[in-house]
C-alpha angles and dihedrals in degrees: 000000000000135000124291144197129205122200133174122201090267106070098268115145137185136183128212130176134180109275098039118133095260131046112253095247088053087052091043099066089036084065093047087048100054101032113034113077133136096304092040108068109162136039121206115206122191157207102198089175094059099024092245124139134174114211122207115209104184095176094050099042093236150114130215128202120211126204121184135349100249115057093351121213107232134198141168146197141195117243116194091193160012086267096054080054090057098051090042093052086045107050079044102051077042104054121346139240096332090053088060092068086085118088097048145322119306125248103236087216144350092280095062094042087046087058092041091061088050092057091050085047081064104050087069094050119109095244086059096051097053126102102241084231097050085049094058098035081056088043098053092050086051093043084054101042085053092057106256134098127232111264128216128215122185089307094336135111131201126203132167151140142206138213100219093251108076098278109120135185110204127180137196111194107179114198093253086070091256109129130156119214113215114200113193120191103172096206095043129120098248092060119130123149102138093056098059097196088048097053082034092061101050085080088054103142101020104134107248100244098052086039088062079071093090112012105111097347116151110270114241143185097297102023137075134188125217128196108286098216090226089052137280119047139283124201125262124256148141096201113045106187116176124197099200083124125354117344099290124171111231120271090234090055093050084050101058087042096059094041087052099037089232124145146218094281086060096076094064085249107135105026085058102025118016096047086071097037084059096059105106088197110046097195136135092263096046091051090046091048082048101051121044087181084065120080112218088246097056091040091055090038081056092054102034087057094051093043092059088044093044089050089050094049094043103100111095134192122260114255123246100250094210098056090041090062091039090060083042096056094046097046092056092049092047123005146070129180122261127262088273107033090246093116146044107226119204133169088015104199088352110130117219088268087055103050090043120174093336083082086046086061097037085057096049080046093054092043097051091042093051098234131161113268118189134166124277119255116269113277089026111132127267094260110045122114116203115192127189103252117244135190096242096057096040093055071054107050088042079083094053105036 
């Protein structure tokens, strides 16, 4: 251990050394207890010896490391809760700034923490919580109230809907469970058609593959294409969402967003899409109820239409038994479902050498059973394996868990 200082942003200091009567940790948060208060929002701890602080920002929600006193070497991190403070406060008082690299990567400066906020703001959003399956299933119900029938187009599927006055929801959903969800509202903030890179960008980060659902692609009833400044056309949008790996919004969106200090709403999200994704119950009246711009007949003709595909469509395989288990067994040693319950996680911070041939056979498992694979977040190790969760393996897993 070694001596420490704590600081607030109102000229409050206190000094600790090894030997005193409390731990560090214990007059940390006495500190914390008898100084902070609404005009006091961050505490600076730090390491004088070895030129090493941990800043608390309460308002932000954040945390910054500090190495040396020229030229210091800054990082941040964003913290959801008390609990994320504390952590942070003990594998500092513990052991300094390189035992802060646990819990997580490090933001190199504010503007990525800022988009990184931005994307954790997401993760609680109604798009993210929803189960892909239940989102098309719902989809399809809107694309059909709305009078029009999904279209296929070699193994993709287009669905979309529109409000009546020019704002538009329009999905891609290819066969190897990658989609991309386009939001329009044609009097947002986001919106840029006349300055093609700017609209362009907007789908930065979108893998390519998912992002060939809508380059050239014909326009229709609730889509338009605008110029793409290296040729062809790319369909019009102010929210941009991809689903390569879980639901995740563009790079490019989370970017403008940031530069003009906009929000989710922003994107028209959750006044065309998520309003439908909340109902608990997603039935005609509900979605009458919902949409003012539907009349109840084309609402019930909507659901009428889905309910006789959905019956037709209701028969599945039988699982192999033997892979089944296999996933099963592997789960239980390994996994856990998301926050969410939209994924499978295996191999959770295991690189590809840690999680051996066991991953070699999970793969072989998810391939024979049919499931959902999709890539990993971004910053998730090497190893792990994230599937998309269905109802026949969880009446399964409700034996191993």
């Amino acid at each position: 251990m070694r001596p420490l200082t704590f600081s607030d942003d109102t000229g409050n200091k206190e000094a600790w050394f090894p030997g005193d009567s409390l731990s560090a940790v214990d007059a940390i948060r006495q500190f914390m207890d008898q100084r902070l208060d609404d005009d006091s929002t961050t505490l600076r701890i730090e390491d004088e010896g070895s030129e090493e602080a941990l800043v608390l920002l309460f308002d932000d929600g954040a945390v910054c490391r500090v190495k040396g006193a020229q030229s210091p070497r800054t990082e941040y991190r964003l913290v959801t809760n008390a609990s994320g403070y504390r952590t942070q406060i003990a594998q500092f008082v513990r052991g300094g700034f390189a035992a802060l690299d646990r819990h997580g990567p490090w933001l190199p400066d504010t503007a990525a923490l800022e988009r990184a906020r931005l994307r954790s703001e997401f993760e609680e959003s109604v798009l993210r919580r929803t189960h892909p399956r239940e989102l098309r299933r719902r989809l399809e119900v809107l694309t059909r109230v709305d009078g029009r029938e999904p279209t296929t187009a070699g193994e993709v599927i287009h669905l979309g809907f529109g409000n009546g006055d020019g704002d538009t929801v329009n999905a891609w959903l290819a066969a190897d469970a990658r989609a991309l969800v386009v939001t329009y509202d044609h009097a947002g903030a986001l919106i840029s058609p006349d300055d093609v890179r700017a609209h362009a960008a907007l789908y930065d980060g979108v893998p390519a593959d998912v992002l060939a659902l809508v380059r050239d692609v014909p326009e229709t009833d609730t889509t338009r294409n605008v110029p793409h400044p290296d040729g062809g056309t790319l369909v019009a949008a102010t929210g941009v969402f991809h689903f390569s790996g879980p639901c995740a919004m563009a790079d490019g969106l989370v970017t403008r967003m940031q530069e003009a200090r906009l929000s989710l709403e922003d994107t028209g999200v959750g006044r065309l899409l998520e309003r439908f994704l909340a109902l608990k119950d997603f039935t005609p009246a509900a979605v009458a109820e919902e949409a003012e711009w539907w009349g109840a007949d084309d609402v019930a003709r909507g659901f009428a239409a889905t309910a006789a595909l959905e019956q037709e469509q209701s028969a599945t395989a039988r699982l192999d038994q033997d892979a089944l288990d296999r996933f099963c067994r592997i789960w239980a040693d390994s996994g856990y479902n998301d926050r969410w319950d939209v994924h499978y996680v295996l191999f959770d911070s295991c690189t590809l050498d840690d999680a051996g041939e066991a991953r070699d056979e999970l793969l072989r498992s998810i391939r024979t059973l049919g499931l959902e694979l999709v890539d990993a977040p971004p910053g998730a190790a090497t190893g792990e394996v994230w599937v998309r969760t269905d109802p026949r393996i969880d009446n399964e897993l409700e034996r191993w868990s």
